[in-house]
N, C-alpha and C positions, 0 to 999 in steps of 0.2 A: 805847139800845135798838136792835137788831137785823133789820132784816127780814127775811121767811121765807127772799125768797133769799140774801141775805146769811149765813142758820143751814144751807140744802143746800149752800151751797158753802165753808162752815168745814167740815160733816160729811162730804162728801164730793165736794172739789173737782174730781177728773176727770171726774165728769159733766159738768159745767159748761166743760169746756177743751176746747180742741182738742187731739190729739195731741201738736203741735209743744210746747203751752203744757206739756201736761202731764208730756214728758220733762225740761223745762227745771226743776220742780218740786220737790220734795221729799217727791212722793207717791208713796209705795208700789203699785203697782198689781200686779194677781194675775193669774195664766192665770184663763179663762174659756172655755167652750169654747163655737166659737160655731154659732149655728142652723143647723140640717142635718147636724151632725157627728156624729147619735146614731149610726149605723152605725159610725161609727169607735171608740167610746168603748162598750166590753163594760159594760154596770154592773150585770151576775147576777149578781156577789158580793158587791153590796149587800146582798139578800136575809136574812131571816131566816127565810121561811116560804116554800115552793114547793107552787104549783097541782098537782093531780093530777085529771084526767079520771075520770070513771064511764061509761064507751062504754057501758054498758045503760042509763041515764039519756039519755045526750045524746041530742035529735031533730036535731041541728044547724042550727040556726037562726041561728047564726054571730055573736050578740049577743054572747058574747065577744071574737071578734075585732072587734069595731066600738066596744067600750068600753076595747080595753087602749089605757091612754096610749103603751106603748113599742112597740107593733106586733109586739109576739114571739109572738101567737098566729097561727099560719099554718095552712091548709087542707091536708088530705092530699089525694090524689085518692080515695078513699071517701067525701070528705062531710063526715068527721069533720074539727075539729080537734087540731094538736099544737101543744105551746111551745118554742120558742127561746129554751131557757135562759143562752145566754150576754148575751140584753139582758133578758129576765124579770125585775125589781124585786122582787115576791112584792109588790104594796100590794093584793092581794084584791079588785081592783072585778070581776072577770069572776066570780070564784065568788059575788059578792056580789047580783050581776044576774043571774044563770044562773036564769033560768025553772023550771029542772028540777031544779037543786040538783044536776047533776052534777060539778060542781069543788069539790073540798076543798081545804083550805089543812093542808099540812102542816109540824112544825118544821124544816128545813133540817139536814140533816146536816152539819157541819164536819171 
C-alpha cells in the first residue's frame, strides 16, 4: 500500500523534485506561463462572447472594473468605461455584477 505522498509523486513527480532532479527524469514537463506575465500573453481570442456597454445605463461606478479578473476594463477620461479586447476572456462577471444591467454579453463574431 502506498502513501498519499508516495501516490502525488507517481502522479506528478516534478512537483515534488528539484529542477536539477527533474531534468535528470523522464518527466514530460510543459511551458506554463508564469505569474505576472498576463500582459505578455493576449488571451481575447479565447472568447466566445464579448461585453458591450449601454453608456445611457452606466452611472459608473466602476464595479466592473474592480471585478474583471483580467483588468481589461479601463477608464476613459469621461468617467465612463471601455474594454481591452485583446486580454477580455468574455467569462461575463462585469455584466453579471453591473448594478445597472448595462453590459450585455454578446456572441463573438469569428
Amino acid at each position: 500500500m502506498t502513501t498519499e505522498a508516495n501516490q502525488d509523486s507517481t502522479i506528478c513527480p516534478e512537483i515534488l523534485k528539484n529542477d536539477h532532479e527533474t531534468r535528470e527524469s523522464k518527466v514530460t514537463c510543459c511551458s506554463v506561463c508564469k505569474p505576472g506575465s498576463t500582459l505578455k500573453n493576449k488571451t481575447g481570442g479565447w472568447r466566445n462572447f464579448r461585453p458591450i456597454y449601454n453608456y445611457e445605463k452606466c452611472t459608473k461606478c466602476g464595479i466592473c472594473e474592480i471585478v474583471c479578473p483580467d483588468m481589461s476594463v479601463k477608464p476613459r477620461e469621461d468617467g465612463f468605461f471601455e474594454y481591452d479586447y485583446d486580454y477580455c476572456k468574455g467569462c461575463g462577471i462585469c455584466a453579471n455584477e453591473c448594478p445597472e444591467d448595462a453590459i450585455g454579453m454578446i456572441l463573438e463574431e469569428k
